[in-house]
VMD Tcl script that draws the C-alpha trace (Angstrom):
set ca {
  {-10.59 -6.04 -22.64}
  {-9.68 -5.17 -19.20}
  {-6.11 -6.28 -18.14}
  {-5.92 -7.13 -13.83}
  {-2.08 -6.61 -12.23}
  {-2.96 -8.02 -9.10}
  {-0.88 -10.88 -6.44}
  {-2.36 -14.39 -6.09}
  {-2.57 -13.88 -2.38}
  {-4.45 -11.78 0.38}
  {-6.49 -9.96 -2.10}
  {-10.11 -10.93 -1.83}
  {-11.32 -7.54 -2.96}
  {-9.77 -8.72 -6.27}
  {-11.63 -11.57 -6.66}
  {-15.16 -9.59 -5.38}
  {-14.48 -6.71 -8.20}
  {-13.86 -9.73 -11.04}
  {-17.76 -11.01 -9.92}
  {-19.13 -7.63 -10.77}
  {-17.03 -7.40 -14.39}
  {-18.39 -11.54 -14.73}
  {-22.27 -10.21 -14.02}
  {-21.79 -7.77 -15.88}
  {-20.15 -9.91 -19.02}
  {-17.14 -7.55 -19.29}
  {-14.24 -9.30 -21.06}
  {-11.14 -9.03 -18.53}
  {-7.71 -11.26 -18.05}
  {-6.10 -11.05 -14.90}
  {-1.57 -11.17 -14.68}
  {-0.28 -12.48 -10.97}
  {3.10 -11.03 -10.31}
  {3.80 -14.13 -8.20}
  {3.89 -15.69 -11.69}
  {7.17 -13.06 -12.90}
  {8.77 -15.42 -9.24}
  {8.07 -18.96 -10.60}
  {4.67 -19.64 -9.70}
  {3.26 -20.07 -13.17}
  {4.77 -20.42 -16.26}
  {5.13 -16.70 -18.15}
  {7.04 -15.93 -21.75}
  {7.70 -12.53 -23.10}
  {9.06 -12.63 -26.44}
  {10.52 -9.63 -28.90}
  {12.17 -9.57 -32.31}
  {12.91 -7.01 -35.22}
  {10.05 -8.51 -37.10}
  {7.30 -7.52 -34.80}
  {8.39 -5.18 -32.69}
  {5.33 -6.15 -29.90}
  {5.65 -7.55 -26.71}
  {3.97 -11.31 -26.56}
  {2.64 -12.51 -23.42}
  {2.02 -15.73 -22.07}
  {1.43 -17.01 -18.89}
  {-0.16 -20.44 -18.23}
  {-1.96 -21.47 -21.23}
  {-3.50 -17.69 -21.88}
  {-1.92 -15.56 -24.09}
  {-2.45 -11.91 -23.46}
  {-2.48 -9.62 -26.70}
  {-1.60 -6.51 -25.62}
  {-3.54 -4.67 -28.36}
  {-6.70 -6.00 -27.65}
  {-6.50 -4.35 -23.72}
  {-8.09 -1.19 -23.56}
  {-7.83 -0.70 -19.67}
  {-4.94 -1.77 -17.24}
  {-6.32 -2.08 -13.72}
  {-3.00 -1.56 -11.47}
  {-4.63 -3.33 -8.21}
  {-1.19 -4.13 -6.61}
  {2.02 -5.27 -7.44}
  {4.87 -6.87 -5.36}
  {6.60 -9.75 -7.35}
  {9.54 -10.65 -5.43}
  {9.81 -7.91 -3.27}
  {10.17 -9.47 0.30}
  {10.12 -12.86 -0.81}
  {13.56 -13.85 1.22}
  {13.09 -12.77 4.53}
  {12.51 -15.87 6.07}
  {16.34 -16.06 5.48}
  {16.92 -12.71 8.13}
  {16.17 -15.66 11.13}
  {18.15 -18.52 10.06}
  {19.78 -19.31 12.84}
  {22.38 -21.73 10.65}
  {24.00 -19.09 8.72}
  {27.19 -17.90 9.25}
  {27.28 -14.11 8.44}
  {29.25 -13.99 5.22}
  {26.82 -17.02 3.62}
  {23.79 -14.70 5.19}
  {24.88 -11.51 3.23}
  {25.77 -13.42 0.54}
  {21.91 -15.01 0.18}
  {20.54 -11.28 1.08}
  {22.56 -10.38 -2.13}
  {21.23 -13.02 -4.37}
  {17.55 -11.87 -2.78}
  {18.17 -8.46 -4.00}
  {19.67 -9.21 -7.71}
  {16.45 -12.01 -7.59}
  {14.39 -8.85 -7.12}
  {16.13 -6.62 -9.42}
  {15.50 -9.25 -12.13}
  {11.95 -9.16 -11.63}
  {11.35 -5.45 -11.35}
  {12.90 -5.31 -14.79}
  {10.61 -8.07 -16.30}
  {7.55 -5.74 -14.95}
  {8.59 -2.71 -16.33}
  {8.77 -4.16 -19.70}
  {5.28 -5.91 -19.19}
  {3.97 -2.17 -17.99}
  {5.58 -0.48 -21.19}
  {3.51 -3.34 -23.42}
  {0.12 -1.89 -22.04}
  {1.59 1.62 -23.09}
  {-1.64 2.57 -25.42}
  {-4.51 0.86 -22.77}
  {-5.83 3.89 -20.43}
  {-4.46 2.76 -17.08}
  {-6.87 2.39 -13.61}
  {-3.91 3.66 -11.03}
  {-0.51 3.80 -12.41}
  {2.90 2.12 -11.41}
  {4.47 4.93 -11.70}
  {2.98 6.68 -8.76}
  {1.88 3.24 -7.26}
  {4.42 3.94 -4.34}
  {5.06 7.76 -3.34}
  {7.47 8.49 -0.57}
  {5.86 8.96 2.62}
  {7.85 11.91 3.72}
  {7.68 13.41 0.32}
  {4.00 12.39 0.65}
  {3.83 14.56 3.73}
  {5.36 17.74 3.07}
  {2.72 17.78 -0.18}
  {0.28 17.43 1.88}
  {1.25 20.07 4.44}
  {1.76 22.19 1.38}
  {-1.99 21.44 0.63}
  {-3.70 22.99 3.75}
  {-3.09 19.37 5.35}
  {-2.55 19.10 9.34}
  {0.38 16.52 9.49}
  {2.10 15.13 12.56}
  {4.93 16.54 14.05}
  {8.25 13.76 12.39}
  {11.23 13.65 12.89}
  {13.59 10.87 10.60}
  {17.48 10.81 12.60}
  {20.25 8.78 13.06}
  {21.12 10.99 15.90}
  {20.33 9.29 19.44}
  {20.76 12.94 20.79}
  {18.09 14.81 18.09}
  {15.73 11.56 18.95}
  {15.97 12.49 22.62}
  {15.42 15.82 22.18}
  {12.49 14.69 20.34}
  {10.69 12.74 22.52}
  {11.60 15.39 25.38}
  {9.87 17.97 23.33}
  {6.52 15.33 22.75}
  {6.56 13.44 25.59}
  {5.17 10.55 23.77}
  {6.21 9.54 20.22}
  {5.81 6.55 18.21}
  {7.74 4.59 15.16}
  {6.84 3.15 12.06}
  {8.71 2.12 9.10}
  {9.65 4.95 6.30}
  {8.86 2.55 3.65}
  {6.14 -0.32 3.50}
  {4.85 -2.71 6.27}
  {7.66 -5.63 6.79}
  {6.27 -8.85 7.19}
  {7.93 -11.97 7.94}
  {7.57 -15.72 9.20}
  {9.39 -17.20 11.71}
  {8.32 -20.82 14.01}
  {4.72 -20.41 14.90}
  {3.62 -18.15 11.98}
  {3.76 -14.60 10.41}
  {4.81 -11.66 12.16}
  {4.25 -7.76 10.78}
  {6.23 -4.53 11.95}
  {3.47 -2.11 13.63}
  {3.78 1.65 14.34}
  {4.61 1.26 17.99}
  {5.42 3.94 21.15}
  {8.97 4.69 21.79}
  {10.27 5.35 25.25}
  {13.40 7.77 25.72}
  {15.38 4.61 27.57}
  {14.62 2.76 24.18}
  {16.65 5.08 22.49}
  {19.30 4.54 25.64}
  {20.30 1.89 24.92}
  {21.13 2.81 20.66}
  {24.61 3.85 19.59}
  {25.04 7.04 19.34}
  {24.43 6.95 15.87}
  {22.62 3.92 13.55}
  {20.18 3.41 11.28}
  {17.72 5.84 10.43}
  {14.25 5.90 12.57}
  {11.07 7.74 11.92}
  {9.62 9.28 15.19}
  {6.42 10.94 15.19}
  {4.44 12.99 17.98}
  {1.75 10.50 19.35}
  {-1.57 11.48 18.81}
  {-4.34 11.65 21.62}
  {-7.29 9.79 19.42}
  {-10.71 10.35 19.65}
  {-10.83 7.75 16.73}
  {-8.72 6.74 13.54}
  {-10.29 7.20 10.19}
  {-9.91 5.32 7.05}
  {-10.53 6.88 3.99}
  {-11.29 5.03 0.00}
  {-10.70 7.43 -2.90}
  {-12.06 6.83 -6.20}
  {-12.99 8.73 -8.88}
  {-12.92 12.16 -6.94}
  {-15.05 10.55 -4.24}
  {-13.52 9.70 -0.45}
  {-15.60 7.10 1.60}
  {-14.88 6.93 4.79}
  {-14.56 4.59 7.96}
  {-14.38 5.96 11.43}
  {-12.76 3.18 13.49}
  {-12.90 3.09 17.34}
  {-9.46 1.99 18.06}
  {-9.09 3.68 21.85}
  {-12.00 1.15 22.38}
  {-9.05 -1.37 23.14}
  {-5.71 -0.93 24.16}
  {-4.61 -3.27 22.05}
  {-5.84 -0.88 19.18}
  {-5.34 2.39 20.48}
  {-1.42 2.85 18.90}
  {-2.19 0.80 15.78}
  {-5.54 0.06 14.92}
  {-4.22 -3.09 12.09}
  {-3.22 -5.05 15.88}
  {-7.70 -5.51 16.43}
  {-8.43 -8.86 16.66}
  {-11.67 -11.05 15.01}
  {-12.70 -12.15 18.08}
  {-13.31 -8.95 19.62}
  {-13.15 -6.34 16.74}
  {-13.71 -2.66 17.25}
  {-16.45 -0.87 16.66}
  {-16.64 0.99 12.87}
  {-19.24 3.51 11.07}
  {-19.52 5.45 7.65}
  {-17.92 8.87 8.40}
  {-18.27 11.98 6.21}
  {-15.27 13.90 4.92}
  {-15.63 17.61 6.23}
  {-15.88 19.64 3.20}
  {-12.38 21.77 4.09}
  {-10.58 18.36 4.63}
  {-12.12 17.08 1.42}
  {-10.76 20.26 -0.37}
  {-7.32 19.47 0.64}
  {-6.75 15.69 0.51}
  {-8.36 16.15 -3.42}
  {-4.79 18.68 -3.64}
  {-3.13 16.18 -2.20}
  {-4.54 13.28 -4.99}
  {-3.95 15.70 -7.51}
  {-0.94 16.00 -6.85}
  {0.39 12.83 -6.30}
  {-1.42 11.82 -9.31}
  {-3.21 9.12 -7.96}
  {-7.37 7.98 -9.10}
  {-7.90 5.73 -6.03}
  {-6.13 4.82 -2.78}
  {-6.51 4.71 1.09}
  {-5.85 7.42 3.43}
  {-5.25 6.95 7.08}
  {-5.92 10.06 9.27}
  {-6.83 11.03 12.91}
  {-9.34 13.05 14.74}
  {-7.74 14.38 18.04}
  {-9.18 14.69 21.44}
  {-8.63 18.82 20.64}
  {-10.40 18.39 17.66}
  {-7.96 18.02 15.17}
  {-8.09 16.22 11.74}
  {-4.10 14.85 10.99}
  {-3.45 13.01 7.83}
  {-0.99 10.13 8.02}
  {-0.46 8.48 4.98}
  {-2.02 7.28 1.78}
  {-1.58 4.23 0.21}
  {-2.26 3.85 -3.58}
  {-3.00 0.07 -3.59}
  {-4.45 -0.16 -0.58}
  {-6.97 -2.33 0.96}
  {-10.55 -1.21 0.55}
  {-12.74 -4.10 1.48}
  {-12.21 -2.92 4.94}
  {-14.01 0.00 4.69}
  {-16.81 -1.21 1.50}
  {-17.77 -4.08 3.86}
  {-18.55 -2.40 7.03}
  {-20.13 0.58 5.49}
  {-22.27 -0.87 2.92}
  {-20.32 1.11 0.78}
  {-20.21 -1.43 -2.55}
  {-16.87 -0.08 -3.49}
  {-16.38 -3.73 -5.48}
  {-18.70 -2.92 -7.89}
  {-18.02 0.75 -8.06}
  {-14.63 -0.21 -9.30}
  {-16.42 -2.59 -11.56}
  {-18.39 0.40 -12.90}
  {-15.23 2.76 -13.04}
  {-12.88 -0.13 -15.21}
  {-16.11 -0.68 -17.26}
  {-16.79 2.86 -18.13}
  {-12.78 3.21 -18.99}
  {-13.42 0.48 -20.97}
  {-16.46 2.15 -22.81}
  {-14.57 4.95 -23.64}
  {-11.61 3.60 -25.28}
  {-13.75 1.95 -27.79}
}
mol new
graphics top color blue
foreach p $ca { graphics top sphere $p radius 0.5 }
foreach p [lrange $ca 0 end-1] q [lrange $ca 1 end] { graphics top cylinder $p $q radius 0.2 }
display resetview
């Protein structure tokens, strides 16, 4: 059987890979980590006299030894869950650090229920691994310099001074977060931190020395690439973000009504070579990889993300990566029994 760790939420692809294993009459059970949060009722149980892990959540009950394969689609139980509480106007600062504590032990809590629901799928072959589910993007970087890689030029200060410097030395620079995408929701709906272009009288006006903030050199696009690894195969997306200005810094700001143009692209055999270091490396059987191709003709990789969306790129391409991950659980599957 064929074990899911996926989210309840924004994760269609989920749902599109489960028809596939359904056609194809593949036994599978799927674990929400919304339901580790309070969503749905979940039980782990241990004593001296079994020594096994006993899962259940709803009315299922998963037996760990029947799953052969763990698919780690995504994970983020609890993680993020509090932010709302960052705007709320009413709080006086002490009660505000005080719930942004509670948040964080909230969190803690959960991350230790997962681990021990990981360690219980110890003998299933996993599909993507927690463990390397969430690689540092500088680290993440440097590795892939080290693999042939063109990166672009960072720089990660608290110095206002070294961030001047920076931006002398570029001319134009942008930021993005060192860690995942923050989303929040405030009023009128959900908001989302984007990598944007900083100015050198935005830093002006920071103390002299804060918080630490990524700057990068900002690239002069010909057009953005998106990139779906599985199995020792990259699909790719070129996407047309200098189409729009709304696009051109951050091509996640495009719109439905007036979307940008996309096409299949094909991985140079060079940059193939080095990104398949890179996965090596970082250990990782499937993710997506942002990258660049320059006006000068240069190919820069960004960032890879190991849970990733990847309906983005199977939809517009024709690329059927739903049912290739069908076929690549399945055949896991096949050969554990």
């Amino acid at each position: 059987m064929i074990c899911i760790l996926s989210t309840s939420e924004a994760d269609p692809s989920t749902e599109d890979v489960i028809e596939w294993l359904n056609a194809w009459n593949v036994p599978w059970v799927r674990l929400n980590a919304q339901s580790l949060s309070g969503e749905d009722p979940i039980t782990v149980s241990m004593s001296n006299t079994t020594c096994e892990t006993s899962i259940h959540s709803g009315n299922n009950i998963i037996d760990c030894k029947e799953i052969g394969v763990v698919w780690y689609r995504r994970w983020s139980a609890g993680r993020g869950r509090w932010q709302y509480s960052l705007f709320a106007e009413d709080l006086e600062a002490a009660k505000r650090a005080n719930v942004f504590g509670l948040a964080r032990h909230l969190d803690n809590e959960v991350e230790v229920l997962s681990g021990v629901l990981f360690q219980s799928f110890s003998s299933a072959r996993w599909f993507s691994h927690p463990d390397f589910a969430r690689p540092n993007k500088l680290n993440a970087l440097n590795m892939a310099a080290s693999c042939g890689l063109d990166i672009p030029a960072t720089l990660v200060t608290t110095d206002r001074g070294r961030m001047c410097q920076f931006i002398r030395a570029r001319r134009r620079v942008i930021t993005k977060p060192l860690s995942d995408l923050f989303t929040y929701d405030w009023h009128d709906g959900p908001y989302a931190s984007y990598t944007t272009e900083v100015t050198e009288s935005d830093v002006a006006v920071l103390p002299s020395f804060g918080f630490p903030m990524l700057l990068q050199e900002l690239l002069a696009k010909s057009y953005d690439i998106r990139l779906f690894y599985l199995d020792r195969v990259f699909y790719g997306m070129a996407i047309f973000s200098q189409s729009r200005n709304q696009t051109s810094v951050d091509f996640r700001r495009y719109t439905y009504e007036r979307p940008v143009r996309t096409v299949p692209y094909k991985v140079p055999g060079e940059l193939a070579t080095g990104l398949q270091r890179l996965m090596d490396a970082l250990h990782l059987e499937t993710g997506s990889l942002d990258l660049v191709k320059t006006i000068d003709g240069r190919l820069v990789f960004l960032e890879v993300n190991p849970v990733g969306q990847f309906g983005m790129v199977s939809i517009p391409c024709n690329y059927h990566l739903e049912r290739n991950i069908a076929a690549a659980l399945t055949t896991r599957l096949g050969n554990r029994q």
